[in-house]
C-alpha positions, 0 to 999 in steps of 0.5 A, a space after each residue: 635590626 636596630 641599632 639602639 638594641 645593640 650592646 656592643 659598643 662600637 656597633 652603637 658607637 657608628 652613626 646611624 647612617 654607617 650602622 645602616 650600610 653594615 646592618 643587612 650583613 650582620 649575622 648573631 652567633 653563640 661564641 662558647 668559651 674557647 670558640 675561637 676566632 683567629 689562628 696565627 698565618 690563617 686567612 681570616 672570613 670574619 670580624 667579631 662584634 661581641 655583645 656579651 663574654 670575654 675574648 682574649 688575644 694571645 702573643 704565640 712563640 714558636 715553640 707554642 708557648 703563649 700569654 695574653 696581650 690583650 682583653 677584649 669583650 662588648 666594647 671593642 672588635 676583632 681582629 682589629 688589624 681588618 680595618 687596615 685590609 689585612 685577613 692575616 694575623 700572627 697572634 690567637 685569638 679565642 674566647 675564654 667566657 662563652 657569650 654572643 656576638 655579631 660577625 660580620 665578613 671581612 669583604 662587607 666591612 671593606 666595602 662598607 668603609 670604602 663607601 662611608 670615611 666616618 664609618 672607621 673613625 671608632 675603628 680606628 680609635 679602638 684600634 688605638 685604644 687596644 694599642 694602649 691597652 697592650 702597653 699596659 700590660 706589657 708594663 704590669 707583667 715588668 713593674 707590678 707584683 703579681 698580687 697588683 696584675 691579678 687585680 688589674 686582670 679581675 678588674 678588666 673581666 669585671 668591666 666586660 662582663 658586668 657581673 660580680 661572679 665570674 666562671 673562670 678556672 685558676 689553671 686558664 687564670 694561670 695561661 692568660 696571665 702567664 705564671 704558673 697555676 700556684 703562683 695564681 692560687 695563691 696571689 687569690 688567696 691573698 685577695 681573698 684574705 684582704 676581702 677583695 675576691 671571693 675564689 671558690 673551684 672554677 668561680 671568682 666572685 668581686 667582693 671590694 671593686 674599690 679595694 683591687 682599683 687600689 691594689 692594681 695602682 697604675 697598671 689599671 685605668 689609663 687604657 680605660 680613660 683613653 676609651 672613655 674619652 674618644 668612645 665613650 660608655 
């Protein structure tokens, strides 16, 4: 395996040397939409590397209701909290656009660290970076209109996925942004009218990236700075 082959970003991120402790324990799976990777008070086996889709990490109520904290895809892990020696989480964690990754278990990547300090480093620093992330969100679903947090989500499934043309449902838009489906058709509706999106049955395309940045304001863009800069692209 080599590492310049990788498309995940921490994995390309660690220093050769780290990458080489971990490498004969990395194993490529399919992950299909709604595979998922973490169930909250369930003991965990494996971290996830993702070389291609989107994953989302889910806060649950008791009462089963759920929204989406968090966005991950190529550029990050999960969960993140192993890095801290924990196999437990409270939160959901599944994939909701199909894609591969590299899991690794949890007891190779423990091993793997206490060998090699550099090796947590971008760890560590994602883990910060998916914190900011949260924040942003939890300011987007309090201050912004639902117009201004549909494109800063668009706009996160854009960076992850490369790709204009995306196979999303408007009901799982709906779940993961937390409104109902109608309000979520019609905060399309008005993107596409604007000639941002263009939103057919199960299909979102991009049309005008400039065009959501500016509608998303300030909920989009910090958190993706903060990646920039102590990750790089």
């Amino acid at each position: 395996m080599r590492q310049d082959e990788i498309s995940n970003k921490i994995l390309k991120a660690l220093k050769p040397q780290d990458f080489d402790l971990i490498a004969p324990f990395l194993e490529r799976v399919d992950v299909a939409t709604h595979f998922n990777i973490a169930k909250p008070g369930e003991s965990l086996e494996y971290v996830y590397f993702p070389e291609s889709g989107i994953g989302t990490v889910m806060a649950v109520a008791p009462d089963g209701r759920t929204t989406e904290a968090g966005m991950f895809g190529r550029e990050g892990f999960v969960p993140s909290s192993t890095i801290i020696g924990d196999n437990v989480v409270p939160y959901f964690i599944e994939m909701n656009v199909s894609g591969t990754a590299y899991k690794l278990s949890i007891s190779a990547m423990r091993e793997a660290t206490l060998t090699s300090p550099t090796l947590q480093i971008p760890l560590i620093s994602y883990l910060h970076v998916f914190a900011c992330q949260v924040a942003y969100t939890s300011l987007a679903n309090a201050k912004f209109t639902l117009e201004e947090r549909l494109a800063r989500w668009l706009l996160m499934c854009h960076d992850r996925l490369q790709a204009n043309e995306m196979d999303i449902t408007h009901n799982y838009i709906a779940l993961l942004v937390g409104v109902r489906r109608p309000g979520i058709t019609t905060a399309l509706h008005v993107l596409e009218g604007e000639g941002l999106i263009r939103s057919t049955r199960g299909i979102v395309t991009i049309r005008n990236r400039k065009g959501l940045e500016a509608l998303a304001g300030g909920s989009y863009g910090i958190p993706e700075r903060e990646y920039d800069r102590l990750i790089g692209r």
